[in-house]
PQR file with spaces between the fields and no chain letter, atoms N, CA, C, O and H, PARSE charges and radii, in Angstrom:
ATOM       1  N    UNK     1     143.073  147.390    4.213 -0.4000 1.5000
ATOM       2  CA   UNK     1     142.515  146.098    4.514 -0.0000 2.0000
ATOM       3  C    UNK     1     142.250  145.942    6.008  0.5500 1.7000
ATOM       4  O    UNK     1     141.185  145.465    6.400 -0.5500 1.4000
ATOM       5  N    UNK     2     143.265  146.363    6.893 -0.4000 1.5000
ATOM       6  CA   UNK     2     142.789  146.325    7.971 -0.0000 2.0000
ATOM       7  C    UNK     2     141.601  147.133    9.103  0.5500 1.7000
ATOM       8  O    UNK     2     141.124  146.934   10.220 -0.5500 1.4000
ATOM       9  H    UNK     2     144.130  146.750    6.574  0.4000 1.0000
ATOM      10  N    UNK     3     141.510  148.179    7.948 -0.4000 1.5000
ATOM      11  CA   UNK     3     140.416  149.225    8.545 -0.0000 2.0000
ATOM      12  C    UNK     3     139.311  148.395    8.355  0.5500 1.7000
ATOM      13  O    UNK     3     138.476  148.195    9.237 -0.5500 1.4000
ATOM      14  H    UNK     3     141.898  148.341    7.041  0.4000 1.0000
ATOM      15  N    UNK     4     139.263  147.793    6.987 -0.4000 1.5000
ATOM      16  CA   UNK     4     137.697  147.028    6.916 -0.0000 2.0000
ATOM      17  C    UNK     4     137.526  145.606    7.558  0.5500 1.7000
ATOM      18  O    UNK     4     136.433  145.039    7.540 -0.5500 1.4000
ATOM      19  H    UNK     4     139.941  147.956    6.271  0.4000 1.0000
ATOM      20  N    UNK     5     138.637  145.053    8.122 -0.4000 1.5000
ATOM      21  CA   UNK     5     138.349  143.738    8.401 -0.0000 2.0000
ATOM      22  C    UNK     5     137.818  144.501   10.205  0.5500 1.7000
ATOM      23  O    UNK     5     136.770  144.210   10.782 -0.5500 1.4000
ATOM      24  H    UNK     5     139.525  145.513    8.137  0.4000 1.0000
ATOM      25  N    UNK     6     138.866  145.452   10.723 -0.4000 1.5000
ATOM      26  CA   UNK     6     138.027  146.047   11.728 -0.0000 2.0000
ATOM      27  C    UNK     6     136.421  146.589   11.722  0.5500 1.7000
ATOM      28  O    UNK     6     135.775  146.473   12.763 -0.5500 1.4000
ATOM      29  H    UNK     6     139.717  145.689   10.255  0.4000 1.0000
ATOM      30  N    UNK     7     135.920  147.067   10.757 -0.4000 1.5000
ATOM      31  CA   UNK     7     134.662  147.419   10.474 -0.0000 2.0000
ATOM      32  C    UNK     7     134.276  146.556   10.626  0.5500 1.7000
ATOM      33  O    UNK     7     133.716  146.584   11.722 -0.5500 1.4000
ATOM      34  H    UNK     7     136.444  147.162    9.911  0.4000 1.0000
ATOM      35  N    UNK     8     134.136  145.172    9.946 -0.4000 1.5000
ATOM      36  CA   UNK     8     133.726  144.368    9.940 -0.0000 2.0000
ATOM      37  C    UNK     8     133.564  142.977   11.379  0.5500 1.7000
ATOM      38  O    UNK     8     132.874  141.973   11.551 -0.5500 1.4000
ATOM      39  H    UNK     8     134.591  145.148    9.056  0.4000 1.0000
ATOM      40  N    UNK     9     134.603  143.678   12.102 -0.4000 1.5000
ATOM      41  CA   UNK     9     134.709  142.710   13.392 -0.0000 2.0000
ATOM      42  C    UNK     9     133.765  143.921   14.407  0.5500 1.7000
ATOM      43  O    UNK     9     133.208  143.445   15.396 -0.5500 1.4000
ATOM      44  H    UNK     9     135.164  144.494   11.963  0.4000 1.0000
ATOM      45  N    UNK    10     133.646  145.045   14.215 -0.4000 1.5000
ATOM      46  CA   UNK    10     132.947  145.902   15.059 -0.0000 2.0000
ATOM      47  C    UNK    10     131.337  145.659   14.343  0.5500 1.7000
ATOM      48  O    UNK    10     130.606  145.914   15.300 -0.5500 1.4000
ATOM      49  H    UNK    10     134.099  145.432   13.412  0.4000 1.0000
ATOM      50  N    UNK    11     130.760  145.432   13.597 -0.4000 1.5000
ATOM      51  CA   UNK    11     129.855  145.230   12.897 -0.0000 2.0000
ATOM      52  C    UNK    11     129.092  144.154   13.673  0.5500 1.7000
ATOM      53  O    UNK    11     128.020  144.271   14.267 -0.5500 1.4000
ATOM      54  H    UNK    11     131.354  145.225   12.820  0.4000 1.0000
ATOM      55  N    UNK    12     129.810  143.172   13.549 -0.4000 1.5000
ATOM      56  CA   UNK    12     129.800  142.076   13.477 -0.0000 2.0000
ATOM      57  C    UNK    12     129.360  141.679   15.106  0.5500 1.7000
ATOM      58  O    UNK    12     128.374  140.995   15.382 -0.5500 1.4000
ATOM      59  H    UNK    12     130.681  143.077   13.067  0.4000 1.0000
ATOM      60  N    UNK    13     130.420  142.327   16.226 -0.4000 1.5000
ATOM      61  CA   UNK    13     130.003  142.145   17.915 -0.0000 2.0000
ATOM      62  C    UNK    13     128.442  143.282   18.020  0.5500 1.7000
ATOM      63  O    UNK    13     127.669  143.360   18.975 -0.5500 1.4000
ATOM      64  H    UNK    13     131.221  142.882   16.001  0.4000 1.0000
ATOM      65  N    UNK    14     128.390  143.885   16.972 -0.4000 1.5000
ATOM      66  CA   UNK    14     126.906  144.903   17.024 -0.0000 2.0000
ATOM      67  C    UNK    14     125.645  144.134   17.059  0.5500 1.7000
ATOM      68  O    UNK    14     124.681  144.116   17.824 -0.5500 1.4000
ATOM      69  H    UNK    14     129.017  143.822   16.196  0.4000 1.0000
ATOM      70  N    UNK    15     126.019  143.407   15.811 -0.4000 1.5000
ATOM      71  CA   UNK    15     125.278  142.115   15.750 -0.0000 2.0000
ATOM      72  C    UNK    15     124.788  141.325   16.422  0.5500 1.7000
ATOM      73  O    UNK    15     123.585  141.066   16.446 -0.5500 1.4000
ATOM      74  H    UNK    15     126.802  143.421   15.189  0.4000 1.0000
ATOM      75  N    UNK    16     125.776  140.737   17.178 -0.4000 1.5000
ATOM      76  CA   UNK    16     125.613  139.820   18.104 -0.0000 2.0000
ATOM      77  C    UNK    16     124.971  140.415   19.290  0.5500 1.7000
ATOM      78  O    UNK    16     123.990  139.887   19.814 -0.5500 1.4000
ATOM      79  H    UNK    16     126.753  140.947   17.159  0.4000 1.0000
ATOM      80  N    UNK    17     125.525  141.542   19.737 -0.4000 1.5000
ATOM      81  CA   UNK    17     124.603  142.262   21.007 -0.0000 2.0000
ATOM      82  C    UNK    17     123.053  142.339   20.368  0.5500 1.7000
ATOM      83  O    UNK    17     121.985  141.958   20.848 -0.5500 1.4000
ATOM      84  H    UNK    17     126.321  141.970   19.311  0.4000 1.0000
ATOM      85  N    UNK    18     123.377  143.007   19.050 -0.4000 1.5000
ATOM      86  CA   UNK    18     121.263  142.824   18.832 -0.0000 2.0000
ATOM      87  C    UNK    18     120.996  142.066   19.233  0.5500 1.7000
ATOM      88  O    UNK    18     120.259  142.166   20.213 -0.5500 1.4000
ATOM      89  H    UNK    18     124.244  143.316   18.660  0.4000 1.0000
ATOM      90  N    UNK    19     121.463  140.582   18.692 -0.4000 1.5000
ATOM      91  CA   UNK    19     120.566  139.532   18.773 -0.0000 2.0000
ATOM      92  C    UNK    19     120.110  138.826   19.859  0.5500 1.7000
ATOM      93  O    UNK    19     119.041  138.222   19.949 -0.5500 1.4000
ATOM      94  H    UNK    19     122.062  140.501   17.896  0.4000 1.0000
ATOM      95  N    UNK    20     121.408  138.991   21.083 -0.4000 1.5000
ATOM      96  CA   UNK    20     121.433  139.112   22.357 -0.0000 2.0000
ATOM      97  C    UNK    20     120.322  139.734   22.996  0.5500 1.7000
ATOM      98  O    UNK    20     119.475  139.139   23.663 -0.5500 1.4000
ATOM      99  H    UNK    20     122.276  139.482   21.010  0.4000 1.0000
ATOM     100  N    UNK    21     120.368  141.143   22.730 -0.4000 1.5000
ATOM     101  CA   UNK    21     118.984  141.521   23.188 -0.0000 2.0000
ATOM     102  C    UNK    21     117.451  141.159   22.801  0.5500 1.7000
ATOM     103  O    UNK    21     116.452  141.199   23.519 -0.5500 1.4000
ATOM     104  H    UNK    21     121.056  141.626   22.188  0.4000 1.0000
ATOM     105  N    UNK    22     117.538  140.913   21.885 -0.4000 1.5000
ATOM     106  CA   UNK    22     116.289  140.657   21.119 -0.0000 2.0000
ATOM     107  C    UNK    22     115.780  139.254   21.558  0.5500 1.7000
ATOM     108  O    UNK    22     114.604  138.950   21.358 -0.5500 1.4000
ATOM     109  H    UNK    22     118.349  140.880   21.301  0.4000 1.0000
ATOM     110  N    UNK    23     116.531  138.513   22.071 -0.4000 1.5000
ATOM     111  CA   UNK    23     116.566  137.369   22.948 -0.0000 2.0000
ATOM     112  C    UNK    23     115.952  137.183   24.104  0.5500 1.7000
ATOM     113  O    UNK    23     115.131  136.344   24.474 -0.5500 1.4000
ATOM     114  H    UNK    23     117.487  138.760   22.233  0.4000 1.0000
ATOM     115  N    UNK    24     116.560  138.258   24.724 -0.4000 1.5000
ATOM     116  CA   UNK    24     116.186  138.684   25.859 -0.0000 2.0000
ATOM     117  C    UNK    24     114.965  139.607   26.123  0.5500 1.7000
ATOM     118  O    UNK    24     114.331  139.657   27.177 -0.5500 1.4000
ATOM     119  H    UNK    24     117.227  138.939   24.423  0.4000 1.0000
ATOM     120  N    UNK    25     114.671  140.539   24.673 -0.4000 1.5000
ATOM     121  CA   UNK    25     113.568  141.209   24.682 -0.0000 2.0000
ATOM     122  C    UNK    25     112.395  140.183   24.429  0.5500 1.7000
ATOM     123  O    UNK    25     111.431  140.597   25.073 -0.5500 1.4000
ATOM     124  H    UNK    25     115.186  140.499   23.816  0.4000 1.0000
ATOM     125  N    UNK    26     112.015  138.822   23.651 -0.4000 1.5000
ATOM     126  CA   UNK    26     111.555  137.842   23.796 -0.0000 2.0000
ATOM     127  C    UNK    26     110.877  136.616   25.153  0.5500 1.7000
ATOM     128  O    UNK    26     109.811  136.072   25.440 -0.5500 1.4000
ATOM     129  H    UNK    26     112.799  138.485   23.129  0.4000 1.0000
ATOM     130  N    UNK    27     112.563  136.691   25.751 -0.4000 1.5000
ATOM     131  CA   UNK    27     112.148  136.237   27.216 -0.0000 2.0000
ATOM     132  C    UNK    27     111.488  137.001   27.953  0.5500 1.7000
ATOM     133  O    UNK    27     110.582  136.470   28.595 -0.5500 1.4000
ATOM     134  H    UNK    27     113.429  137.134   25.517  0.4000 1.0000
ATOM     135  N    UNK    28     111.688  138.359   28.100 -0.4000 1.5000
ATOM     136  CA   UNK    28     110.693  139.498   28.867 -0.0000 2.0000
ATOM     137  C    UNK    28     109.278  139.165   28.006  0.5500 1.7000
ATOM     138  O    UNK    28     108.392  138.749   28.752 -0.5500 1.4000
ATOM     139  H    UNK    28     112.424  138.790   27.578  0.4000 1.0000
ATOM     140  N    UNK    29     109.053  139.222   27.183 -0.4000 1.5000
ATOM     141  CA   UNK    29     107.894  139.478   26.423 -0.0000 2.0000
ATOM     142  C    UNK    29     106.891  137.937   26.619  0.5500 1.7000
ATOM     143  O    UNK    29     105.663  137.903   26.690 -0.5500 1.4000
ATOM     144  H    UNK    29     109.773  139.560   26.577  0.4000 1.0000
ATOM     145  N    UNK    30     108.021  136.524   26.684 -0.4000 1.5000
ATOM     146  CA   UNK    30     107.070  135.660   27.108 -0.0000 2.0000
ATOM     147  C    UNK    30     106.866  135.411   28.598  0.5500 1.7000
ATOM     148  O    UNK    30     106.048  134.538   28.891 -0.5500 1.4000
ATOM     149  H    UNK    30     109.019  136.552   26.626  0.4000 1.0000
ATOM     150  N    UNK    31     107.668  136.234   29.853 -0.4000 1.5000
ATOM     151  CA   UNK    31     107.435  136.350   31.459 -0.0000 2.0000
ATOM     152  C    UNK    31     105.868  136.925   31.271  0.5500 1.7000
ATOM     153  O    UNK    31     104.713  136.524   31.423 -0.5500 1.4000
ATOM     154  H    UNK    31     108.332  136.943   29.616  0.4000 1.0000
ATOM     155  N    UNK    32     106.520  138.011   30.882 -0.4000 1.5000
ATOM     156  CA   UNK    32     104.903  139.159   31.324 -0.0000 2.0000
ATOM     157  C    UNK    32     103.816  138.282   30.462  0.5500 1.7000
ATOM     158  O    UNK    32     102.702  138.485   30.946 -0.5500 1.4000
ATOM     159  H    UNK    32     107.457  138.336   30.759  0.4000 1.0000
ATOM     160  N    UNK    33     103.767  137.533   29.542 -0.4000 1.5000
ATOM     161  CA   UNK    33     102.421  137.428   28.799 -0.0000 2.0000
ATOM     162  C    UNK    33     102.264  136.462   29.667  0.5500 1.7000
ATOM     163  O    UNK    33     101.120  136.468   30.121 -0.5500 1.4000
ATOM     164  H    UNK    33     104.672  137.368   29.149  0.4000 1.0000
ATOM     165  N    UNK    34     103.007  135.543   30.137 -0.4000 1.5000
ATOM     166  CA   UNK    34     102.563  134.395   31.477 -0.0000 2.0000
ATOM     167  C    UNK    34     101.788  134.789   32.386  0.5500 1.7000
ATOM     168  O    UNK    34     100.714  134.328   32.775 -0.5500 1.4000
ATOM     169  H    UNK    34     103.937  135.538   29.768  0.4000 1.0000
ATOM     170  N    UNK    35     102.776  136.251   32.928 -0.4000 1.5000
ATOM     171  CA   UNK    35     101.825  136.574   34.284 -0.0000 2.0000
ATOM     172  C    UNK    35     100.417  137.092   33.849  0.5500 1.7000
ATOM     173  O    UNK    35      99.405  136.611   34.360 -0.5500 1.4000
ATOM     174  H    UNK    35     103.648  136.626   32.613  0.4000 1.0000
ATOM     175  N    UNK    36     100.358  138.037   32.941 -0.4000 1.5000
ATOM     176  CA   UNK    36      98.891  138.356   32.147 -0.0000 2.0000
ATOM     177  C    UNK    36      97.609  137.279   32.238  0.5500 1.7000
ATOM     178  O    UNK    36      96.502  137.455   32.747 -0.5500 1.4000
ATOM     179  H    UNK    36     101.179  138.428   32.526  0.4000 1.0000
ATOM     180  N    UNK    37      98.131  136.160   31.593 -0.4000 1.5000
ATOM     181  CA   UNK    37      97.266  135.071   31.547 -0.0000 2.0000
ATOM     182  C    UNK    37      96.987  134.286   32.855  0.5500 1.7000
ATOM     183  O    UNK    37      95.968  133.655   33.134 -0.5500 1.4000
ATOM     184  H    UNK    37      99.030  136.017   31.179  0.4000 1.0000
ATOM     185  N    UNK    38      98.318  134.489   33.735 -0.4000 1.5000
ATOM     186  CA   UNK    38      97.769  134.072   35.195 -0.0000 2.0000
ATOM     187  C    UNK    38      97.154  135.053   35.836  0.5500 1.7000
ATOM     188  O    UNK    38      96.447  134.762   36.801 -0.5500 1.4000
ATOM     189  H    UNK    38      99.146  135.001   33.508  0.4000 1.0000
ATOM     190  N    UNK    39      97.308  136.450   35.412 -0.4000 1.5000
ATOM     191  CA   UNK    39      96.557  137.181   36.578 -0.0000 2.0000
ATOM     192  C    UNK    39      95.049  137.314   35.570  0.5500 1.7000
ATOM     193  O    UNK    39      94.028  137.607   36.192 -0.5500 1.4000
ATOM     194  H    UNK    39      97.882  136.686   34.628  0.4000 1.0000
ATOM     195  N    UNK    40      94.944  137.117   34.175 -0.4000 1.5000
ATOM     196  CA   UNK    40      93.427  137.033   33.656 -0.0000 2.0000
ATOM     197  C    UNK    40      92.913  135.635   34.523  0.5500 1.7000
ATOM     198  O    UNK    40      91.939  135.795   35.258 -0.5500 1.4000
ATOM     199  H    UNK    40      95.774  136.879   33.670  0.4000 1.0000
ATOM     200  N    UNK    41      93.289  134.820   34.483 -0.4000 1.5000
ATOM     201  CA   UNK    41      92.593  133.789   34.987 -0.0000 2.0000
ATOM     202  C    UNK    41      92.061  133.870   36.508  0.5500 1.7000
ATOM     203  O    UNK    41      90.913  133.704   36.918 -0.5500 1.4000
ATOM     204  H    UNK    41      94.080  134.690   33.886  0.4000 1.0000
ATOM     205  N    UNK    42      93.191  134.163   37.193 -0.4000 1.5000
ATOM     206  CA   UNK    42      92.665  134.998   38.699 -0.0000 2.0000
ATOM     207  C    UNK    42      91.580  135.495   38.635  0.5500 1.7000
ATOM     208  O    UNK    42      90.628  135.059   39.282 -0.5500 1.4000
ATOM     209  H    UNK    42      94.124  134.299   36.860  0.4000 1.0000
ATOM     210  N    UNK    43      91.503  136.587   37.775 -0.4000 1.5000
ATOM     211  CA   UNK    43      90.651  137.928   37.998 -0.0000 2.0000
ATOM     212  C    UNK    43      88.931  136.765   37.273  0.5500 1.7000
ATOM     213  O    UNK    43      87.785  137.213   37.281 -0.5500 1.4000
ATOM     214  H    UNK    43      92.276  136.941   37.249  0.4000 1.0000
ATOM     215  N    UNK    44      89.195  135.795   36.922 -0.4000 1.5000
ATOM     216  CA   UNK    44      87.890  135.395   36.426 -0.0000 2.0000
ATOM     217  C    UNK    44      87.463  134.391   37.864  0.5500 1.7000
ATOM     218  O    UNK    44      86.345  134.311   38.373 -0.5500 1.4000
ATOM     219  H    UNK    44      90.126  135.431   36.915  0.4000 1.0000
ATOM     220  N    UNK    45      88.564  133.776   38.248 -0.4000 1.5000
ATOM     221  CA   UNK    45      87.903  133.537   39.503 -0.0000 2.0000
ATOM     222  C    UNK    45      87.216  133.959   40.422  0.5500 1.7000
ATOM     223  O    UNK    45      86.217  133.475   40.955 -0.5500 1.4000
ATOM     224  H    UNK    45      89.472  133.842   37.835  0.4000 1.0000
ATOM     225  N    UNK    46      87.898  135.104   40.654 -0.4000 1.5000
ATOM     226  CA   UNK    46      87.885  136.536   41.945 -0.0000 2.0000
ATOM     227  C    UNK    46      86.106  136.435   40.922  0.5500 1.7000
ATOM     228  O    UNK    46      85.174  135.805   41.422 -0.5500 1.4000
ATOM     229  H    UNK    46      88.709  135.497   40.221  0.4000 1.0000
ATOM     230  N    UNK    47      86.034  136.771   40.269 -0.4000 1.5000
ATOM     231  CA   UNK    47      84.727  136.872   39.593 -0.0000 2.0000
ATOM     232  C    UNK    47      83.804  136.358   39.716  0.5500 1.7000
ATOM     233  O    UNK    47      82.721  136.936   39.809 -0.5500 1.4000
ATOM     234  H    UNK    47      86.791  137.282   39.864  0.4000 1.0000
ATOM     235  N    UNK    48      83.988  134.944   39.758 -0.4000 1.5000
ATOM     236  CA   UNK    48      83.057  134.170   39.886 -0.0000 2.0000
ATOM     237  C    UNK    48      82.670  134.024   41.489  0.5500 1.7000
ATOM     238  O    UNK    48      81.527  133.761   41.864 -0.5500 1.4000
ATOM     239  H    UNK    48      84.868  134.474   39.683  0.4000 1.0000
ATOM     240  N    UNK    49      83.906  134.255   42.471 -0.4000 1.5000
ATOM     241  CA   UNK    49      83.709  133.628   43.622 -0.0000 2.0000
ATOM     242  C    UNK    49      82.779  135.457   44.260  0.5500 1.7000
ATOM     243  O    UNK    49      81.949  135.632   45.152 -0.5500 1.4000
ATOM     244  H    UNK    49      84.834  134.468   42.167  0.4000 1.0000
ATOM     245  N    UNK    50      83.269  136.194   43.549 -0.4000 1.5000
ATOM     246  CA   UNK    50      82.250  137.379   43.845 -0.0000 2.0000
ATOM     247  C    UNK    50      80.917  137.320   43.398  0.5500 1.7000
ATOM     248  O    UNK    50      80.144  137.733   44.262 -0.5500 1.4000
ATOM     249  H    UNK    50      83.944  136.051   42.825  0.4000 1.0000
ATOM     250  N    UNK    51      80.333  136.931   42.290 -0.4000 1.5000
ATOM     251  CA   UNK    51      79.201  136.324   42.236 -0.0000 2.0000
ATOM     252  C    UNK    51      78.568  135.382   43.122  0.5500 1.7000
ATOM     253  O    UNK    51      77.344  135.441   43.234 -0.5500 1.4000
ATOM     254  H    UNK    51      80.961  136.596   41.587  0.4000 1.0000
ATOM     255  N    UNK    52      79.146  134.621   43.693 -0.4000 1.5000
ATOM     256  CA   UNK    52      79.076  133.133   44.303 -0.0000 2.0000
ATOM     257  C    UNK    52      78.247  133.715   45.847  0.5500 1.7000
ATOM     258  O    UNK    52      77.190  133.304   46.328 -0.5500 1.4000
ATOM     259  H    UNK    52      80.140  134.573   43.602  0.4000 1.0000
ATOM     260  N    UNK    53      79.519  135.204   46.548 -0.4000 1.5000
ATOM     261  CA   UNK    53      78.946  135.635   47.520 -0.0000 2.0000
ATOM     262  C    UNK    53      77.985  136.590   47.517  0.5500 1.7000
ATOM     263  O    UNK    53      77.228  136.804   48.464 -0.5500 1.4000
ATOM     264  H    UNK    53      80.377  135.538   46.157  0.4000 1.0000
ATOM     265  N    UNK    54      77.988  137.323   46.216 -0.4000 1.5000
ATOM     266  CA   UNK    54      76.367  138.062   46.200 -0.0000 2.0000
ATOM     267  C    UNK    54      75.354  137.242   46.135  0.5500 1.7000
ATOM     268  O    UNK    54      74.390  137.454   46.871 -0.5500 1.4000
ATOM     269  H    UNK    54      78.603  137.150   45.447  0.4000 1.0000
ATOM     270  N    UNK    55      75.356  136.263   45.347 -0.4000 1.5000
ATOM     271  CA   UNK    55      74.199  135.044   45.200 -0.0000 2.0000
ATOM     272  C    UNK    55      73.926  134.458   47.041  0.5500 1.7000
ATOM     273  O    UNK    55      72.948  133.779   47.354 -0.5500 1.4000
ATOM     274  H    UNK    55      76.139  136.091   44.749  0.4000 1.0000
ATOM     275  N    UNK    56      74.799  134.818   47.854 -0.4000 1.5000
ATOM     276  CA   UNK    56      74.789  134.246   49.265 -0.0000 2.0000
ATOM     277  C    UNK    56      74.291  135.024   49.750  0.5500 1.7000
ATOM     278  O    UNK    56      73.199  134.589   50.116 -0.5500 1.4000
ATOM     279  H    UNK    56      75.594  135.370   47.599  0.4000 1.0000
ATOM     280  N    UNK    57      74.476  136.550   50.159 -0.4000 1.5000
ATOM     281  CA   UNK    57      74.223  137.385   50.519 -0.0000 2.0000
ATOM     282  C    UNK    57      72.634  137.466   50.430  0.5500 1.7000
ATOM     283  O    UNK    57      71.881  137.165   51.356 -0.5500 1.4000
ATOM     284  H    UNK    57      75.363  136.904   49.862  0.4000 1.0000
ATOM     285  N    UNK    58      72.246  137.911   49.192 -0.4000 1.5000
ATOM     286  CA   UNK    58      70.819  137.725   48.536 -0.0000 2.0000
ATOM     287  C    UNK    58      70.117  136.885   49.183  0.5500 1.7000
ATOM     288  O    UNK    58      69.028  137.185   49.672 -0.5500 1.4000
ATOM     289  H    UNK    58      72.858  138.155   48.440  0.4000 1.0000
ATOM     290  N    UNK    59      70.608  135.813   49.264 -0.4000 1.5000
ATOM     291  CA   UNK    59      69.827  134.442   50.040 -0.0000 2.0000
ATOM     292  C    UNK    59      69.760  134.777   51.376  0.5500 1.7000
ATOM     293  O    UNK    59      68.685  135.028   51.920 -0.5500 1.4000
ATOM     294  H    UNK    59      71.493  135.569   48.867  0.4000 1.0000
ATOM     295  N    UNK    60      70.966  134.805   52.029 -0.4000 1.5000
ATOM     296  CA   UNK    60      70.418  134.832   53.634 -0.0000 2.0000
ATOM     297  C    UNK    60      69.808  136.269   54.080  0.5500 1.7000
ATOM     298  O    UNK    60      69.346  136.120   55.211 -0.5500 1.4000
ATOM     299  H    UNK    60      71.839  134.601   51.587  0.4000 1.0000
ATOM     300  N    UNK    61      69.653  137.421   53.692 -0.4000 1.5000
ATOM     301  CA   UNK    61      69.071  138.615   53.373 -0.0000 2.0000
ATOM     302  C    UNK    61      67.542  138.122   53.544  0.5500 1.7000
ATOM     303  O    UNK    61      66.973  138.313   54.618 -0.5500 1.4000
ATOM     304  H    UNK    61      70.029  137.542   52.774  0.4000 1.0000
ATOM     305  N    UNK    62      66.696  137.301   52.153 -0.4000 1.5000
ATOM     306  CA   UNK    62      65.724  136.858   52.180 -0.0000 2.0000
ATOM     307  C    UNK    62      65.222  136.167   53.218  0.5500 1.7000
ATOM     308  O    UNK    62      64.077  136.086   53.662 -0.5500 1.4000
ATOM     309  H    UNK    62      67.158  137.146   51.280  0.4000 1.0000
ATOM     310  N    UNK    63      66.811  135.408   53.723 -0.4000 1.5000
ATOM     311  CA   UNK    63      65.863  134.400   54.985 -0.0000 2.0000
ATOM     312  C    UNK    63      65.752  135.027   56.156  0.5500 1.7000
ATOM     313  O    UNK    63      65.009  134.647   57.061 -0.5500 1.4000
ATOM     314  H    UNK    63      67.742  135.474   53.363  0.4000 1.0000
ATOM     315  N    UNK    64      66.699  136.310   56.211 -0.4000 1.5000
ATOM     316  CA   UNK    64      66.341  137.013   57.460 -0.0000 2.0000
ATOM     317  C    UNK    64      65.119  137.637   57.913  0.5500 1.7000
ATOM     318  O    UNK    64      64.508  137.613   58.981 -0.5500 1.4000
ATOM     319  H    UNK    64      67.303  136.618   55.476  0.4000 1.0000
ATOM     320  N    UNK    65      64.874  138.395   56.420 -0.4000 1.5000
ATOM     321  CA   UNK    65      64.166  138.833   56.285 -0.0000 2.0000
ATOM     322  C    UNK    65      62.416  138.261   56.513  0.5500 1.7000
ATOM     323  O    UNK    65      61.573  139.068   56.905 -0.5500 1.4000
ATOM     324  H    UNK    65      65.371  138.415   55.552  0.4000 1.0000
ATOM     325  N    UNK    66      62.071  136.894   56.231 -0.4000 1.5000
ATOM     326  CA   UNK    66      61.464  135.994   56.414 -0.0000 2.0000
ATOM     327  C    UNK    66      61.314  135.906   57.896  0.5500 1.7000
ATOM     328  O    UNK    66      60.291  136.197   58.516 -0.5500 1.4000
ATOM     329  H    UNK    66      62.756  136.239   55.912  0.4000 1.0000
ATOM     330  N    UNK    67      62.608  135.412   58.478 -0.4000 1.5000
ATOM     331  CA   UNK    67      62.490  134.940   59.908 -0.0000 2.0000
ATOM     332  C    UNK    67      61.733  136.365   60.961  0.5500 1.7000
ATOM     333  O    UNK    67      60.908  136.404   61.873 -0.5500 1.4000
ATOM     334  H    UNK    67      63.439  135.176   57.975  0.4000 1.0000
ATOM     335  N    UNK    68      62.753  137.632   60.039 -0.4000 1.5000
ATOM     336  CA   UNK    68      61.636  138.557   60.958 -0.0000 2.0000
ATOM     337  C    UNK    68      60.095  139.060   61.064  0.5500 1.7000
ATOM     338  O    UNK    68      59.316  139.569   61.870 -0.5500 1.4000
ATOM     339  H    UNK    68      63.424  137.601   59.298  0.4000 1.0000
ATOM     340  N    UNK    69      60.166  138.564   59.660 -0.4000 1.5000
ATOM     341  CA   UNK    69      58.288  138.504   59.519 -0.0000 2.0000
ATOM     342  C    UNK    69      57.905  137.726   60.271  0.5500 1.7000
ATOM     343  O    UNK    69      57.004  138.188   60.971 -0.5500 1.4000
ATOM     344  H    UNK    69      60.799  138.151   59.006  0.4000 1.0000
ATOM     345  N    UNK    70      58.204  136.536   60.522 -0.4000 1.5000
ATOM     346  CA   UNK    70      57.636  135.407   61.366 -0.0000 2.0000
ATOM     347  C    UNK    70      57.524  135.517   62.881  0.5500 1.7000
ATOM     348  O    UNK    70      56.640  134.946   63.521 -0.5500 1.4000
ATOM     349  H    UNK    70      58.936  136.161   59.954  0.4000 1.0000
ATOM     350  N    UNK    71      58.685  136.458   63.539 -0.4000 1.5000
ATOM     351  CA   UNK    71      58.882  136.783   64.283 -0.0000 2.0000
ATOM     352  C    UNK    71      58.371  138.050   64.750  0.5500 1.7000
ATOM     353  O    UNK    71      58.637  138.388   65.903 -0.5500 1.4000
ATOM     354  H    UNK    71      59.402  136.922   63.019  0.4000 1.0000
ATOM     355  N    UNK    72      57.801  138.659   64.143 -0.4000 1.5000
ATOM     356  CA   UNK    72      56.963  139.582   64.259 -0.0000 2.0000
ATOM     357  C    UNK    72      55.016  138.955   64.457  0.5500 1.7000
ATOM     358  O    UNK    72      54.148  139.340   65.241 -0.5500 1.4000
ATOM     359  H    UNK    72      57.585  138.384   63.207  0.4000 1.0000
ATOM     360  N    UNK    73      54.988  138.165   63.642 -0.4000 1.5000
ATOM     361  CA   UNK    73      54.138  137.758   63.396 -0.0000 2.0000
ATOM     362  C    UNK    73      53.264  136.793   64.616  0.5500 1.7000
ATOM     363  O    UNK    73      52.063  136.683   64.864 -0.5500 1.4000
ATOM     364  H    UNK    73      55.693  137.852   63.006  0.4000 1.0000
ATOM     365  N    UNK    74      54.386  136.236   65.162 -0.4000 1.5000
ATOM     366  CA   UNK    74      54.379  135.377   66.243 -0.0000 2.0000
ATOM     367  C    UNK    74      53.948  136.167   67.604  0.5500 1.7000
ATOM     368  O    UNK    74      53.408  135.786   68.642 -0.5500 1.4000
ATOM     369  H    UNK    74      55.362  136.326   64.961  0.4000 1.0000
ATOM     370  N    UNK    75      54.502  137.652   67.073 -0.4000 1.5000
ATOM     371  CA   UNK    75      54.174  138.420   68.678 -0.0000 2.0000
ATOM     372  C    UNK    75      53.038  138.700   68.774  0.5500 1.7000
ATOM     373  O    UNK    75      52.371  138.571   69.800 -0.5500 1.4000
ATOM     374  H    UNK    75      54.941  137.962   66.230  0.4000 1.0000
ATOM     375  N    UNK    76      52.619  139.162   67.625 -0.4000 1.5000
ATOM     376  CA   UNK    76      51.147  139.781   67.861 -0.0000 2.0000
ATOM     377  C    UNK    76      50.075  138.289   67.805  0.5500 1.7000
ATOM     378  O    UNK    76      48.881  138.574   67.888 -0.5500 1.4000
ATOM     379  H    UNK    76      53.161  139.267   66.791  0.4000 1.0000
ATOM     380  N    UNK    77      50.321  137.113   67.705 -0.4000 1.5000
ATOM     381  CA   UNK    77      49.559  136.209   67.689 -0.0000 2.0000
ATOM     382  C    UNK    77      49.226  136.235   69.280  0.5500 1.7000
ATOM     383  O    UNK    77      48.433  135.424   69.759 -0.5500 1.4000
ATOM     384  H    UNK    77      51.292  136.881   67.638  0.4000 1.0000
């Protein structure tokens, strides 16, 4: 009787450590999916605001480009 009530108390703290971990494997599992979704959301910013400065780039490119025609244009007048 006492071998099995020991089995049963060793069983039993086995148990409890699973569940312990599995707890804890949970809390890890909802950290990282947090940071995931904060660093997806980042990375769509970073995205957009990289669009934002090619769309700038493009533009003042054109107007330079413009001003030196004009400026060219002006000399030989």
């Amino acid at each position: 009787m006492k071998l099995l009530s020991s089995q049963i108390a060793d069983l039993q703290r086995e148990l409890n450590n699973l569940e312990r971990e599995r707890r804890e494997a949970d809390d890890d599992w909802r950290r990282v999916d947090a940071e995931y979704v904060r660093l997806k959301r980042q990375r769509e910013e970073l995205d957009v605001h990289k669009r934002e400065l090619s769309h700038e780039i493009e533009w003042r490119t054109r107007e330079l480009a413009a001003l030196q025609e004009a400026t060219r244009h002006a000399a030989t007048a």
